[in-house]
C-alpha positions in Angstrom: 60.6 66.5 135.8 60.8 69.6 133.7 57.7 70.6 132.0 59.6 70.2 128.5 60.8 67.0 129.2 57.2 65.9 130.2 56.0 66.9 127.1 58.8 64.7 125.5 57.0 61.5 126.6 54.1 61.8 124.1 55.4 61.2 122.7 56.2 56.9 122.8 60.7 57.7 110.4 71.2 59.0 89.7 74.2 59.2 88.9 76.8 58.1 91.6 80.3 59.2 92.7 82.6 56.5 93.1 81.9 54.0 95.8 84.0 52.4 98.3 84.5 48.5 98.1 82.1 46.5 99.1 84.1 45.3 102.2 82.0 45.8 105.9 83.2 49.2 107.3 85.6 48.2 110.4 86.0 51.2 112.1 89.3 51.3 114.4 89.9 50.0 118.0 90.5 53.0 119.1 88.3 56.1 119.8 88.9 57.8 117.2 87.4 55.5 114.6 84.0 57.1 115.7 84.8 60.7 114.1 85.6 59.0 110.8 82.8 58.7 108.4 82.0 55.0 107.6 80.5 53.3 104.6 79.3 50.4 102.8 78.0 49.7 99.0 76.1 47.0 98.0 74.3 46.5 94.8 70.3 45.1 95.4 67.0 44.8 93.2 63.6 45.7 94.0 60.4 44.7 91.8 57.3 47.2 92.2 54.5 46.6 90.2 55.6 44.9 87.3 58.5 46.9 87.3 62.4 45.7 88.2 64.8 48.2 89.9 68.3 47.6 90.1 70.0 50.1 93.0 73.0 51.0 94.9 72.4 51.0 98.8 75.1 52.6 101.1 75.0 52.1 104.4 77.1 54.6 106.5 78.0 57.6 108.6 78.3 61.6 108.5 80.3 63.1 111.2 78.8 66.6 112.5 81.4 69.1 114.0 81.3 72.0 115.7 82.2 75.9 115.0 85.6 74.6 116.0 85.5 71.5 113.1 85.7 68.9 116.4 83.3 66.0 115.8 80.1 66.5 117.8 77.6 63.5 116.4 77.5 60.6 113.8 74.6 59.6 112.3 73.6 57.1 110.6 72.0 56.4 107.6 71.1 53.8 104.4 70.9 55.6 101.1 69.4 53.6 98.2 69.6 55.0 94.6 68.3 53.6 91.3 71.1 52.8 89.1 71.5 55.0 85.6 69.4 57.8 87.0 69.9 61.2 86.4 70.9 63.1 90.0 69.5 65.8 88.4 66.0 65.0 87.5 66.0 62.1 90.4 64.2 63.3 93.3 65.6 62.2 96.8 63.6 61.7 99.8 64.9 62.0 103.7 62.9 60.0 106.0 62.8 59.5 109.4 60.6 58.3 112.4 60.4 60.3 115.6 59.7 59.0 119.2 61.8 61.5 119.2 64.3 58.6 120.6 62.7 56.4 117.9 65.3 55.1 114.9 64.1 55.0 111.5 63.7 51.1 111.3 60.0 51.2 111.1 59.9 53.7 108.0 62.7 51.8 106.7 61.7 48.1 106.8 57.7 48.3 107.6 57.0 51.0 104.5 59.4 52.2 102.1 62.4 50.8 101.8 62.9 48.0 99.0 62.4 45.1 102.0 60.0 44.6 104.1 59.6 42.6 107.2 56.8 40.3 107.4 54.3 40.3 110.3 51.4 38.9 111.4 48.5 41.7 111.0 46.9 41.8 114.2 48.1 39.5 116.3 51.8 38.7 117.4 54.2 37.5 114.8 55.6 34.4 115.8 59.6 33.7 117.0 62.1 33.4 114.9 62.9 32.8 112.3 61.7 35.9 110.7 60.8 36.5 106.7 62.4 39.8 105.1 60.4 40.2 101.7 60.0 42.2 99.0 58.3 45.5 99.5 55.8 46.5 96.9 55.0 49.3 98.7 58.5 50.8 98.2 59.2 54.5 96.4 62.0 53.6 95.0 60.4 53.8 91.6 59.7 57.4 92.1 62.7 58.8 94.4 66.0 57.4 95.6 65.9 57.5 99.4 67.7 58.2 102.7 66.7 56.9 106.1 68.2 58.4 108.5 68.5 57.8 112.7 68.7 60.9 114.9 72.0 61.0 117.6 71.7 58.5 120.1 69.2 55.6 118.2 70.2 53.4 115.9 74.0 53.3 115.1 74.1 57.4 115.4 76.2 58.5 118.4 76.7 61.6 120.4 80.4 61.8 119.8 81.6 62.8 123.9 85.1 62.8 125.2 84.5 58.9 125.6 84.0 58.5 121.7 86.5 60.4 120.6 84.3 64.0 120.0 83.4 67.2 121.5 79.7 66.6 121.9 77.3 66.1 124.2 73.8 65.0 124.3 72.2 68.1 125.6 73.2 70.0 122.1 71.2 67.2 120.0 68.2 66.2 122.4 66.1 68.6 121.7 63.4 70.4 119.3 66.0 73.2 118.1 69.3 71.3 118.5 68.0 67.9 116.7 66.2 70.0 114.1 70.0 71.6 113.2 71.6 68.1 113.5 69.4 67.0 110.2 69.9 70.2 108.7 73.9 69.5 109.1 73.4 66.0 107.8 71.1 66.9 104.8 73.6 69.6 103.6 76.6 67.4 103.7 74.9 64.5 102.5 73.8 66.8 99.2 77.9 67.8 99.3 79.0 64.1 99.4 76.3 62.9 96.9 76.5 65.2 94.7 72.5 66.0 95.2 72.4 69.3 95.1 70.4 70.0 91.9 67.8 66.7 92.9 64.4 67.5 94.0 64.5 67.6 97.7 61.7 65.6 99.7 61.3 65.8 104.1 59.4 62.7 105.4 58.7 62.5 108.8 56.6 60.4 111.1 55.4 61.5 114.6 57.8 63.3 116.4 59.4 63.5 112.6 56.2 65.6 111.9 58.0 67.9 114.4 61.3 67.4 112.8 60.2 68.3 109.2 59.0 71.9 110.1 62.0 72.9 112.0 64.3 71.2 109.3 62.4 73.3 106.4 62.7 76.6 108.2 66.8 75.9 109.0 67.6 74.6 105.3 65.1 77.8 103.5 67.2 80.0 106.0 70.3 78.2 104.9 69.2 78.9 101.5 68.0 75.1 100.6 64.4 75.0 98.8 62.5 72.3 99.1 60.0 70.4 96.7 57.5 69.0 99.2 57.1 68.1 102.8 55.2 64.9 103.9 53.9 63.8 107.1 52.2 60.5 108.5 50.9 60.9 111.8 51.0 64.5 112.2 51.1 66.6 115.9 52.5 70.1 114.8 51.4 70.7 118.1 51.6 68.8 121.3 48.7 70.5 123.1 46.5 68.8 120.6 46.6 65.6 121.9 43.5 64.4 124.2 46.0 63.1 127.0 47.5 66.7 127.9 44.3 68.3 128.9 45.1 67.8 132.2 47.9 70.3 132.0 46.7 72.5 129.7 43.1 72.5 130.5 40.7 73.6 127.7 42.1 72.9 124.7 39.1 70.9 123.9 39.7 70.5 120.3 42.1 67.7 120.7 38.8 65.6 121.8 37.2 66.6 118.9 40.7 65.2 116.6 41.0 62.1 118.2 37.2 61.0 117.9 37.3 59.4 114.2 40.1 57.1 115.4 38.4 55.8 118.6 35.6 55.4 116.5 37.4 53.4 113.9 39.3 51.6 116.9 35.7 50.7 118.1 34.2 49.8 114.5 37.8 47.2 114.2 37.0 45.4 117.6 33.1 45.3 116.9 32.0 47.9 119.5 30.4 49.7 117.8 26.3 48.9 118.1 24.7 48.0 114.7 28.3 48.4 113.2 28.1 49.7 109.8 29.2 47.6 106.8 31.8 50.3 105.5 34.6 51.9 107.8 35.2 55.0 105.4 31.4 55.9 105.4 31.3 55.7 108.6 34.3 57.5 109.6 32.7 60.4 106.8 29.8 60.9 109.6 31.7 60.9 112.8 34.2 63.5 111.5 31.3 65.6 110.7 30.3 64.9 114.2 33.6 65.6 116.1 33.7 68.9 114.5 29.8 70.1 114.7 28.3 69.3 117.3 31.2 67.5 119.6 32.9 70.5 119.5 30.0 72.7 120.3 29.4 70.7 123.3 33.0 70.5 124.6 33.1 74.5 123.9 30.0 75.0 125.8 32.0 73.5 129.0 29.6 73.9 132.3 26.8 75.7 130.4 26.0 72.7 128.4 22.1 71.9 129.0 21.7 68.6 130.5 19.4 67.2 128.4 22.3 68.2 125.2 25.2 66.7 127.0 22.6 63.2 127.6 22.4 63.7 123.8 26.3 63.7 122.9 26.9 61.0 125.1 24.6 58.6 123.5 26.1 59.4 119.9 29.1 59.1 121.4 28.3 55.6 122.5 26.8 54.9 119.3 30.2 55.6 117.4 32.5 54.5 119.7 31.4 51.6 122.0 32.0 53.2 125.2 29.2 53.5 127.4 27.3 56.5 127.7 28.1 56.5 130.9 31.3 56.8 131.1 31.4 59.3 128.6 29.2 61.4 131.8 31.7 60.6 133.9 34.3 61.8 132.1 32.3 64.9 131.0 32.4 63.9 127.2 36.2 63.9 127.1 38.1 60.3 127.3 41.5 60.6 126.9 43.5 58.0 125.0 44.5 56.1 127.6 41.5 55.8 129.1 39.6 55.2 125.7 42.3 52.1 125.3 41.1 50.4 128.4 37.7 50.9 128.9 37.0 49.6 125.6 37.7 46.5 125.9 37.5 46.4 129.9 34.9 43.9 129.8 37.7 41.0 128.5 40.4 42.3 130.4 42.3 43.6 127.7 44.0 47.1 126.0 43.9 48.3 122.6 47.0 49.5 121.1 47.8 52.9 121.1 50.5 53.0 117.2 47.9 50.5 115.7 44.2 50.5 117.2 44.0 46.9 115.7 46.3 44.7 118.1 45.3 44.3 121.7 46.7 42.2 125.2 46.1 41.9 128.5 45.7 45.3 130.5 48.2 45.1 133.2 46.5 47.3 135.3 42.3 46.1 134.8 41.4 49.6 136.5 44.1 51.9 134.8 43.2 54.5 132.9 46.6 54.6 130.7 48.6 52.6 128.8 51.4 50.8 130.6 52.6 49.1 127.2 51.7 49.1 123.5 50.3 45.6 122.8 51.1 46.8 119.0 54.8 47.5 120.1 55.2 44.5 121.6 54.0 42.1 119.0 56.1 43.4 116.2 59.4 44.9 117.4 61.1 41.3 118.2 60.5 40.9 114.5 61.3 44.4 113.3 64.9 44.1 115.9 65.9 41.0 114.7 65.6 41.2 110.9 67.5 44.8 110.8 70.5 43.5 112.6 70.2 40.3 110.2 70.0 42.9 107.1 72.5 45.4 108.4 75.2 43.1 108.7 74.9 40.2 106.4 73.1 42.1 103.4 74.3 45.9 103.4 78.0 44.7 105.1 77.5 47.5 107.6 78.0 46.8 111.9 80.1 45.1 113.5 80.2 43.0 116.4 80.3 45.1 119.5 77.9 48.2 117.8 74.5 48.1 119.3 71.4 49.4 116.9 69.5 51.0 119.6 65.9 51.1 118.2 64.5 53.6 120.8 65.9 55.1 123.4 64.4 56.2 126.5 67.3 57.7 127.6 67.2 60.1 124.3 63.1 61.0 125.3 63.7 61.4 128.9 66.5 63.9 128.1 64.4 65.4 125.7 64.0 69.9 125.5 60.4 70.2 124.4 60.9 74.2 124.7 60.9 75.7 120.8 62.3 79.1 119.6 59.3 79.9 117.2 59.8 82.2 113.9 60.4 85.8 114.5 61.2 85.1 118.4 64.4 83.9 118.2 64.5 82.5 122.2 63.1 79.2 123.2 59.7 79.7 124.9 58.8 77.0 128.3 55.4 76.0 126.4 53.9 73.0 124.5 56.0 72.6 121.6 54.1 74.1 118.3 55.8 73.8 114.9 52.7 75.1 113.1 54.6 78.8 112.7 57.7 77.1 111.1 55.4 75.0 108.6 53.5 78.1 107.4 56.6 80.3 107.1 58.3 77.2 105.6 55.5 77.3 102.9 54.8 80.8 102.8 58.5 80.9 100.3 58.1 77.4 98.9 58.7 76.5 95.3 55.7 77.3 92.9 55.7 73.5 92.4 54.1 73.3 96.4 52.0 76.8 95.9 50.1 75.4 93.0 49.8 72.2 94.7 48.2 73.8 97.6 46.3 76.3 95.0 44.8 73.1 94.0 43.4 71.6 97.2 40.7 74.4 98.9 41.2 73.3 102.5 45.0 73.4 102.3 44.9 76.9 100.7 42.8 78.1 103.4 44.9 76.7 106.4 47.9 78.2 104.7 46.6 81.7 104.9 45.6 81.0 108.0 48.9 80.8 109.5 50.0 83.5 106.8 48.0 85.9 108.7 49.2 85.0 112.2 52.6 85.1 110.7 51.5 88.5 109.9 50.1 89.4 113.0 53.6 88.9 114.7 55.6 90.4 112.2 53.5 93.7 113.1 53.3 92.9 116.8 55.4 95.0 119.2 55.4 94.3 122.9 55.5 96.2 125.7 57.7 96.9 128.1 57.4 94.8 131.2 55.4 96.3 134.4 57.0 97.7 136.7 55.6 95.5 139.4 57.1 92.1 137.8 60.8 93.7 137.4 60.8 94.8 141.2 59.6 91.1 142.0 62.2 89.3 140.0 64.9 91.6 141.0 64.1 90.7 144.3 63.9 86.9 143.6 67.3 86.9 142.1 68.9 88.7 144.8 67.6 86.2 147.2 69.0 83.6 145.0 72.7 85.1 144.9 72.4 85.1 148.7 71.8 81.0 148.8 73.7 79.9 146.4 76.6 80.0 144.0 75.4 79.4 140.4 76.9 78.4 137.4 77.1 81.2 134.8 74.3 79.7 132.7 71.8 79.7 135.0 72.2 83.2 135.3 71.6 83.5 131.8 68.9 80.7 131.2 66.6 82.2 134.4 66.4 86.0 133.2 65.8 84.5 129.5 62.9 82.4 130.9 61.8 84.9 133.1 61.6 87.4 130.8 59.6 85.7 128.4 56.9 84.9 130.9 56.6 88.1 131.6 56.0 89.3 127.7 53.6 86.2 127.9 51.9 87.7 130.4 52.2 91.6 129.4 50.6 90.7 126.2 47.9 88.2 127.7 46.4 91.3 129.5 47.1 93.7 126.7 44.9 91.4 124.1 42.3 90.9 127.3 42.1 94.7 127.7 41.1 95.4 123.7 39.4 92.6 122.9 36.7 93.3 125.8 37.1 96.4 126.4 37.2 95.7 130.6 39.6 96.5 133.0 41.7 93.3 133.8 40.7 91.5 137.4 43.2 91.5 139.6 44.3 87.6 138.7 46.6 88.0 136.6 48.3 83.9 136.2 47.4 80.8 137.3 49.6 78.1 138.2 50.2 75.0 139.7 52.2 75.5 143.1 54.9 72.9 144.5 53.0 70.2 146.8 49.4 71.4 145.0 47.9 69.0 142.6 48.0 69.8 139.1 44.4 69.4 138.7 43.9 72.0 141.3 45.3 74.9 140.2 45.1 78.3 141.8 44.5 81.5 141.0 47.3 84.1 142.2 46.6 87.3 143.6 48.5 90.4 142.1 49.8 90.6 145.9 51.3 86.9 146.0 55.0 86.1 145.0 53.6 84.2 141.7 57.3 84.6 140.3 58.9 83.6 143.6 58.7 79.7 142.9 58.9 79.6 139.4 62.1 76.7 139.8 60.4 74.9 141.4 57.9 74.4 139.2 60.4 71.4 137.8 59.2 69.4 141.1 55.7 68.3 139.6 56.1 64.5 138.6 53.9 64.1 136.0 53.0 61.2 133.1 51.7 60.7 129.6 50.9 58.4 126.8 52.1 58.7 122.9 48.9 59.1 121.1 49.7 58.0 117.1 46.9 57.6 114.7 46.7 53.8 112.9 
């Protein structure tokens, strides 16, 4: 499994033109139907607060195309808009989930949309029949809104030869590529719409907190401001999730992140000793905690005195429910999966991983991740049923042989982690970071965001943060690669061209990769070098070898052929959890 596509599996959402009629759209028999955009009005009425909302809600397709203007993707979306608004002064908000296989049907019918499916809290909802009720939770009082579901969920389709298109999955699975699929679809919709002139909203959840980054970058760069940027259940950054340490070992702050909700997930099932009578109090403390003297602990690694890391570990207890000695064992870092099960260990069971609050029997009593979300489980039957039900007898959209996919595996499996970050330009084989896109993304957002941000000291401070790096690699200029590493993977690929015949792309794709891991590696020692002022030791990577085990991972002698197996590096079978906060 490729390192990129491991990283995928953390990851488990006016005034109109004239409408079409109301009729369902029936697309064609034949292929060809599918690069046709499809559409369906209906007319609907939302009440929030004490305020009634009359709307328009289309439900349809865009059709991507390529350089060429040959259809590549449709994708699928439901647009509502308040009747007799101005498009001017109306803002519009694009929303999506992530996974990234994930549709948008949990953004659409769990939080904002103007119906909302009813579930049991906690616990599993029961079988059908299902309730669909009004949402007074919806923001359709204060923007007209688009869900929309990435190529291959939902009813959006990667248009191949067998649908009638020119497109295939690998140009749409993927950071980059899926990031310029909603930057297609946002522009067109504005074109179709009429929205151009509307105050422009990204809303992302998850993986969509990926999305939205790479989406503001593309559209500023297309010239498209936009107004704000929201994000519910943020990762910018993949390595900051507790459950990746074993690959990327030291990055001990996503410990530190993910303590407030294991604490709250403890404080919920009543693990928590002497549990305190208010959850935001308490949570007030252990963030304090988690980024004092946690942190100080983790950063202290094998220097930590004894006595200290007893001292941790009982807090740790205290605010989680975990035993102190497990948190020992695990040397004060418990990774999600492992916080999920031991837990509640004692009954049997596992807490969810989307929603801390549900739990259900642990399939594995002894395992130490999740083999199923017991929060998934007892709510997707519901969520499934209800947006089929709405899809096709309410908005008049679907028909019989369409399948709404509401995640696809087959979309995260395929999944290119690897991001091009600002001022690179070349996809880099490395945890996937969209923090550089945000802060350039912001750095030349409206004043209507600056002031904002002005406003609110932390966020100000962050921002400049990244500024400054942004800075930094503006004014970066890297060296030329040694001497040593050119000879070696001149060697390599002439050894290569012996074995085998390779497609022309590979020749292209293994330089590119190569190259940048030597830059990556140029610039490691270069920083080394001036920061401490010491000649460099003569280890200069470290990596896991085929057949080695990832925990044990070896240190490479300037002699060794560390670029000779680089390939193979693909072999290591590896597996993750989707960490989400509740």
């Amino acid at each position: 499994m490729n390192m990129h596509k491991l990283l995928s599996a953390l990851l488990l959402v006016c005034s109109l033109p004239v409408f079409a009629d109301d009729a369902p759209a029936k697309p064609d028999a034949t292929a060809d139907a599918n690069t046709k955009p499809q559409s369906s009005v209906t007319a609907g009425s939302v009440t929030i607060g004490s305020q009634k909302i009359n709307y328009h809600a289309i439900a349809g397709t865009l059709v991507l195309k390529n350089s060429k203007e040959e259809p590549t993707a449709s994708m699928f979306y439901v647009y509502y808009a308040k009747d007799t608004a101005s498009a001017t002064s109306r803002p519009i908000t694009f929303l999506y989930n992530g996974g990234p296989g994930s549709s948008t049907i949990w953004l659409h019918m769990g939080a904002f949309g103007p119906v909302r499916v009813k579930t049991d809290d906690h616990s599993h909802t029961p079988a059908a029949p299902y309730q669909l009720i009004n949402n007074d939770d919806s923001l359709l009082d204060v923007s007209d809104l688009v869900f929309i579901d990435a190529p291959g969920t939902g009813f959006s389709r990667v248009l191949d030869k067998d649908l009638g298109g020119k497109g295939d999955p690998k140009d749409f699975y993927g950071v980059d590529q899926d990031g310029k699929a909603f930057t297609a679809f946002i522009e067109q919709f504005l074109n179709k719409y009429a929205r151009w002139n509307s105050p422009k909203y990204l809303f992302g959840e998850s993986y969509g907190t990926v999305r939205s980054p790479v989406v503001a970058l593309d559209l500023q760069n297309d010239a498209v401001d936009l107004n704000g940027i929201i994000l519910l259940s943020a990762i910018p950054n993949f390595l900051f999730s507790p459950d990746l340490d074993i690959y990327n070992p030291g990055i001990d702050i996503a410990f530190a992140t993910a303590l407030p909700t294991q604490a709250a997930t403890g404080w919920y099932h009543d693990k928590v000793p002497n549990k305190p009578a208010k959850l935001e109090t308490f949570l007030h403390d252990v963030e304090h905690f988690a980024m004092t003297d946690y942190l100080s602990a983790l950063n202290a690694g094998s220097t930590l005195d004894p006595v200290v890391k007893q001292q941790i570990a009982d807090k740790l207890q205290a605010y989680t429910g975990v035993s102190a000695a497990y948190w020992i064992k695990a040397n004060l870092r418990v990774s999600g999966g492992q916080f999920t099960h031991e837990l509640l260990r004692d009954s049997g069971d596992l807490a969810g991983r989307l929603d801390g609050r549900f739990s259900g029997p642990a399939l594995d009593p002894l395992g130490e991740s999740n083999e199923y979300d017991p929060q998934s489980t007892a709510i997707s039957p519901t969520y499934v049923a209800l947006l089929n039900d709405y899809l096709r007898n309410t908005l008049k959209f679907g028909v019989a042989d369409q399948t709404y996919i509401p995640l696809s595996y087959a979309v995260n499996g395929a999944w290119d982690a690897r991001h091009a970050l600002p001022g690179i330009g070349v996809p880099l084989p490395m945890g996937t970071n969209v923090m550089p896109d945000l802060a350039a993304g912001l750095s030349a957002a409206t004043p209507e965001v600056n002031q904002h941000l002005q406003g609110c000291g932390e966020c100000e401070a962050k921002l400049n943060a990244f500024r400054q790096t942004m800075a930094l690699l503006d004014e970066w200029q890297a060296p030329e690669p040694s001497p040593y590493f050119d000879t070696r993977f001149q060697a390599r690929l002439r050894e290569e061209k012996a074995k085998q015949s390779v497609s022309w792309w590979s020749w292209i794709r293994r330089p590119a990769l190569a190259g940048a891991l030597a830059v990556i590696a140029v610039v490691g020692v270069t920083v080394f070098e001036r920061t401490h002022s010491v000649k460099p030791p003569d280890t200069i990577a470290v990596v896991a070898t085929p057949g080695t085990p990832v925990g044990d991972l070896q240190a490479l002698d300037k002699n060794d052929d560390m670029y000779a197996n680089f390939d193979e590096l693909d072999d290591l079978q590896v597996q993750s959890d989707v960490t989400a906060n509740p």
